[in-house]
C-alpha positions in Angstrom: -11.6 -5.5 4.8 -11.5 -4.7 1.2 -7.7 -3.8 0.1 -7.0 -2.6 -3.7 -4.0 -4.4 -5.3 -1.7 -3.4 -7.7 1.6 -3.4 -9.1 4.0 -3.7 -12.3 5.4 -6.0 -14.4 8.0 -6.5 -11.9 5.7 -6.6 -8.8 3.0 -9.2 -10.6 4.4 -12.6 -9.0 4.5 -11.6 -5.6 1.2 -9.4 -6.2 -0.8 -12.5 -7.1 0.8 -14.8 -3.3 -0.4 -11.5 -1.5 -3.8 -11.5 -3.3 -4.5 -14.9 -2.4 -3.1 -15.1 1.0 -5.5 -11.8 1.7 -8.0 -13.9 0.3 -7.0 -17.1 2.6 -7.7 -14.1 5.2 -11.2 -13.6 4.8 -10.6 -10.3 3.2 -12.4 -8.9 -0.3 -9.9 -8.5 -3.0 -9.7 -5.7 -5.7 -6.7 -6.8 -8.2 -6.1 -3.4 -10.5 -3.4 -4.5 -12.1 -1.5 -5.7 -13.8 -2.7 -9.2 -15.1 0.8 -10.7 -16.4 4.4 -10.5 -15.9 5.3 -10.9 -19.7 4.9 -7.1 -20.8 6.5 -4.4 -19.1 4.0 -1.4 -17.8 4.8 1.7 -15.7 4.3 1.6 -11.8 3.0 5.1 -11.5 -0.7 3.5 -13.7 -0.8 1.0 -10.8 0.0 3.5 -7.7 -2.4 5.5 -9.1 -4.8 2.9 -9.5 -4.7 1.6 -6.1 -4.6 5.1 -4.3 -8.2 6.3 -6.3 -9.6 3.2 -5.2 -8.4 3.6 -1.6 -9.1 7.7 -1.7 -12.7 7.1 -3.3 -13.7 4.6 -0.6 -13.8 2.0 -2.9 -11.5 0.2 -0.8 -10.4 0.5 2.9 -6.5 0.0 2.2 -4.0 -0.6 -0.8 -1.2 -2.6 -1.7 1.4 -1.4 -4.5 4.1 -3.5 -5.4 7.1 -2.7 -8.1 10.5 -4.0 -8.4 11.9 -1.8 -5.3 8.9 -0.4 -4.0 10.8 3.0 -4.1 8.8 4.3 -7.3 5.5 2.8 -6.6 5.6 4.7 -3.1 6.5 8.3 -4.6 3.9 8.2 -7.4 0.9 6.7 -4.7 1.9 10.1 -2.7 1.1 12.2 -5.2 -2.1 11.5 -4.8 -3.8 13.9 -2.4 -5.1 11.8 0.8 -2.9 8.9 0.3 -0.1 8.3 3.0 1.7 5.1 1.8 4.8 4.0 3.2 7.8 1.3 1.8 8.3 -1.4 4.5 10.6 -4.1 4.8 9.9 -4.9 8.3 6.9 -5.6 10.5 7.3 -2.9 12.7 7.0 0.0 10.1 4.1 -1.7 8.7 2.0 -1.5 11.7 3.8 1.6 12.8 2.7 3.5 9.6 -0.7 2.5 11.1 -0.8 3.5 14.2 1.2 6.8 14.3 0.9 8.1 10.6 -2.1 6.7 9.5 -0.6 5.2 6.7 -3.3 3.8 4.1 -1.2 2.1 1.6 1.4 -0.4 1.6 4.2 -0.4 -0.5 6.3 -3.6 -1.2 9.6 -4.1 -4.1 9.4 -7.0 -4.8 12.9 -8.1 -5.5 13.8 -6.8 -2.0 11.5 -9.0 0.4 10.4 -12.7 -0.4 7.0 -14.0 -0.1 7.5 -15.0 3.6 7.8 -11.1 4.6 5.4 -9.7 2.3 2.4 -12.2 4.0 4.3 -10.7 7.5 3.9 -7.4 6.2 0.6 -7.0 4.9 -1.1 -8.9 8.1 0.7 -6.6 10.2 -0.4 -3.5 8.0 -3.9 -4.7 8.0 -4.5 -5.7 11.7 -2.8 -1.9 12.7 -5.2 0.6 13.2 -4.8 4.4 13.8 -4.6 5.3 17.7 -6.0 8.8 17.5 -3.3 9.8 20.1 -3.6 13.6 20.2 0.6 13.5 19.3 -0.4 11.6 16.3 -3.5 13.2 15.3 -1.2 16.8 15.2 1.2 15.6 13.2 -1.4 13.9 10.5 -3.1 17.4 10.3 0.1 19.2 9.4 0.7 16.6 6.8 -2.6 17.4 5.4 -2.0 21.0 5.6 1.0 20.5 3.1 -1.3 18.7 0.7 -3.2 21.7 0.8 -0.9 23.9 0.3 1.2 22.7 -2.0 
């Protein structure tokens, strides 16, 4: 699978363990950003970042991670198409998957330690969609608010 990666200043460690253990994975790693910890930069340039790549095809998933997550996840769903989702535990991370179709991830990095955050994104990644009619309802009248507003 190919995933875009991103995040800020604050998100950078923890950005580059995830890259590599997607890597270690088998999967094809697009790093957007950002390439240091040493100068602060805003979330919103990476969310965005990561959500074109994944909304473009470019990618088939993202991975955005700031300090809390909390910022990088409201600026990656602005973006029309993209359905990311904060998750500290497993369950939300496949969950977002399989009910909501969730496309990127969203990790703050001073919340979950790199044990979780390998946890997380394997379980985001192996998830798929299940297409459930319930599901697929609820997914068009998200899309139907992107439309309209």
């Amino acid at each position: 699978m190919n995933i875009a990666i991103g995040a800020d200043h604050a998100g950078f460690e923890l950005k580059e363990i995830v890259a590599a253990h997607l890597a270690k994975l088998g999967h094809t790693v697009v790093n957007l950003g950002t390439y240091s910890a040493g100068t602060a930069v805003d979330y919103p340039d990476f969310a965005e970042a990561v959500g074109l790549s994944v909304r473009n095809g470019e990618t088939d998933r993202g991975v955005v991670i700031c300090g809390s997550g909390v910022g990088a996840c409201v600026a990656a769903n602005k973006l029309k198409g993209i359905r990311a989702g904060l998750c500290h535990d497993t369950y939300s991370a496949h969950q977002g998957v399989e009910h909501d179709e969730m496309n990127v991830l969203v990790l703050g990095a001073r919340i979950v330690g790199t044990a979780l955050a390998r946890e997380l994104v394997e379980a985001f990644l192996k998830a798929e969609f299940t297409k459930e009619e319930r599901h697929q309802r609820r997914l068009a009248k998200v899309k139907a608010l992107e439309e309209r507003f």
